[in-house]
N, C-alpha and C positions, 0 to 999 in steps of 0.2 A: 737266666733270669727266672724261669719259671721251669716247672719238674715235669719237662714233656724231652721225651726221647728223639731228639729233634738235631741234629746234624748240621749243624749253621754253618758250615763253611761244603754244606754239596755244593752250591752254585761259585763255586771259587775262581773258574777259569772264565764265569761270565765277566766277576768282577774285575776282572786282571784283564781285559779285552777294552774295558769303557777306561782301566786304569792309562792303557796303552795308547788312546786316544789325544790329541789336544785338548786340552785345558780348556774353555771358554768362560770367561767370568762374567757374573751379571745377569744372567739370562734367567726368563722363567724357566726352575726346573720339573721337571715329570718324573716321579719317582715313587713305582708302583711295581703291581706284578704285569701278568702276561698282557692284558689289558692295553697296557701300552708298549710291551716288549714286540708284539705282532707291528702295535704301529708304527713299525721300524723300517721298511722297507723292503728290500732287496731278496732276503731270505724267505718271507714271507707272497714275496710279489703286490704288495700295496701300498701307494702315497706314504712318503717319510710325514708323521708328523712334524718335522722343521717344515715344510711347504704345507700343509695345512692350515698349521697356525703360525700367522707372519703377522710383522710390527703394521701398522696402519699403511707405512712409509713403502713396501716389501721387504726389508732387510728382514732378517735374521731373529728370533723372540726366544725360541726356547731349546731346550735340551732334553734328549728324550732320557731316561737312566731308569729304564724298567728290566727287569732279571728277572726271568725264568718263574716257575711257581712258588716264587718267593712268599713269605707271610712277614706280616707286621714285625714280628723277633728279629726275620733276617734282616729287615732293613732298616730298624733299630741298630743291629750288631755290622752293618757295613755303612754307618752314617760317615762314620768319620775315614771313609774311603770313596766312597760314592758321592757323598753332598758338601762335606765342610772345603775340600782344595775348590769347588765351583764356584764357590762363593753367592751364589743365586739372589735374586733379588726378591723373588717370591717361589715359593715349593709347592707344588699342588702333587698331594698327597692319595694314592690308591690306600683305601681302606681293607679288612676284612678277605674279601677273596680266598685264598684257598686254606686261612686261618684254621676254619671249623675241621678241614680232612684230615689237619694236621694235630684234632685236640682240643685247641685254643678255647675258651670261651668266650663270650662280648667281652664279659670284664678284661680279660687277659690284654683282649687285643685292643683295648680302648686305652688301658692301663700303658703299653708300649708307645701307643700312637703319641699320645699325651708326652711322655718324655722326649722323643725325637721331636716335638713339637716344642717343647723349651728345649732343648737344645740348639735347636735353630734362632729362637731369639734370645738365647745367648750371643750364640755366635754373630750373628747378624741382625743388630737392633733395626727396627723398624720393618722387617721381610713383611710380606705378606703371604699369609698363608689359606691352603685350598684343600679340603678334605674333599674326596670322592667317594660318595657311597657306593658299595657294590654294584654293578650293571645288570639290569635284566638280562635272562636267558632264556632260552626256548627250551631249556632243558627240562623244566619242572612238567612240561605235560606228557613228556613220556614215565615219567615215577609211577612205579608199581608199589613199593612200599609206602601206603599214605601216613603213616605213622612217623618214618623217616621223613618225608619232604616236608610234615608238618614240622617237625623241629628245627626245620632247615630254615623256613619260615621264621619261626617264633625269635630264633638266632640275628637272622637278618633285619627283623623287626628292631629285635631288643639292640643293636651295636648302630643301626639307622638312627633310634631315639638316642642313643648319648653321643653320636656326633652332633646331632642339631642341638641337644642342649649346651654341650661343649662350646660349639660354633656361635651360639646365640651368649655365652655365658665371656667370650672371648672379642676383643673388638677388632682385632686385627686378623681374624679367621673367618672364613666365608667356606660354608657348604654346602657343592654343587650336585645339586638332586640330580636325576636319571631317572627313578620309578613315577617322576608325575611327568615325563617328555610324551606327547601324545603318540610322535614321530617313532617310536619305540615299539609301539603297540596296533592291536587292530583298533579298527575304528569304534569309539565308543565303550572301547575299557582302558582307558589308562589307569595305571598298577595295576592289575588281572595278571598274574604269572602264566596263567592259562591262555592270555592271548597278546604273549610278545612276537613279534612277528617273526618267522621262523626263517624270511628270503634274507633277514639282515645278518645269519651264522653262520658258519663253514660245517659240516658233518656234525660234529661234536656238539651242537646246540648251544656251544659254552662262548667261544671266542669269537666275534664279527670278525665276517669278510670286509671284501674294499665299501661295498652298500652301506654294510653298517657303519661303518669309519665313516661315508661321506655325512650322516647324519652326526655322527658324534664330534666330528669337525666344530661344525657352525656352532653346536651345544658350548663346548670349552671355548670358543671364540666368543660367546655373549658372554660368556663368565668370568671372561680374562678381560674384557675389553677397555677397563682404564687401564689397562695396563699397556695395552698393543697402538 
């Protein structure tokens, strides 16, 4: 789709693993990059998102189908492997993410998002749909090049504003912030990249530990909540 040196089928053996799986139909699905690939359990040693976010009832709500450092392209190009045999009833969608390492720009990746999103109400009239903006990370306060992490900024800014217009422009799409969660931050700057709190990451600054997840729990469960 677009003229980036870009390898769409590296993560092939993730997808053939979730391919290998039972089927569950109906369910809310998660379908993003590492963000939710961590919140997978076992491999990682933290709470399966299935037991996070459960129906009202306890049964069973959603399906996690996060792969590896995927970008918007690839899960554009594994839609109809990944999301259409699920059938889902609603898609909450990872934005952006590792987009920009890979090239992308806002447009690129807004442009992709946008069609996997009709695609989906194609396939499945009435879904409901869920964009997630990029997550805070601790990462930005070790950046030495301020010139780089300023663009990384202006990036994350500029692909933030056309999901909320998108989202506000769409009646069946709802967009679930993360840079205004207080719970995210130190006390007294929520949004400050400079002061996301650094005990909710694992080494990397990039990806939450179990901490973080317990906070990002409750966040997707008010977001989801007519639906659970």
């Amino acid at each position: 789709m677009f003229d980036i040196p870009m390898d769409l089928r590296s993560l092939e053996k993730e997808i053939i693993a979730y391919e290998q799986a039972p089927i569950e139909k109906g369910k809310i699905m998660f379908y993003g990059h590492s963000l939710f690939t961590r919140w997978g359990g076992s491999k990682w040693g933290y709470r399966r998102m299935e037991d996070d976010i459960r129906m009202k009832d306890g049964s069973l709500a959603v399906v996690n189908h996060g792969f590896g450092t995927s970008t918007t392209e690839e899960r554009l190009y594994y839609y109809d492997r990944m999301v259409r045999p699920w059938e889902p009833r609603a898609l909450v969608l990872a934005t952006w993410g590792n987009d920009s390492m890979y090239g992308y720009s806002p447009e690129q990746s807004m442009h992709a998002t946008a069609q996997l999103l009709a695609w989906a109400r194609a396939d499945f009239p009435g879904i409901k749909l869920y964009l997630v903006e990029t997550h805070p990370t601790a990462k930005g306060k070790d950046e030495t090049l301020p010139d780089k992490w300023n663009n990384k900024l202006r990036e994350r800014n500029s692909i933030r504003e056309m999901l909320r217009v998108y989202a506000d422009t769409h009646e069946d799409t709802t967009l679930i912030t993360l840079w205004d969660k207080p719970e995210l931050f130190e006390e007294g700057h929520v949004g400050d990249f400079r002061y996301v709190r650094d005990e909710l990451f694992v080494e990397d600054k990039v990806h939450p530990n179990q901490a973080g997840y317990d906070i990002l729990g409750p966040i997707f469960r008010e977001a989801l909540d007519e639906l659970l």
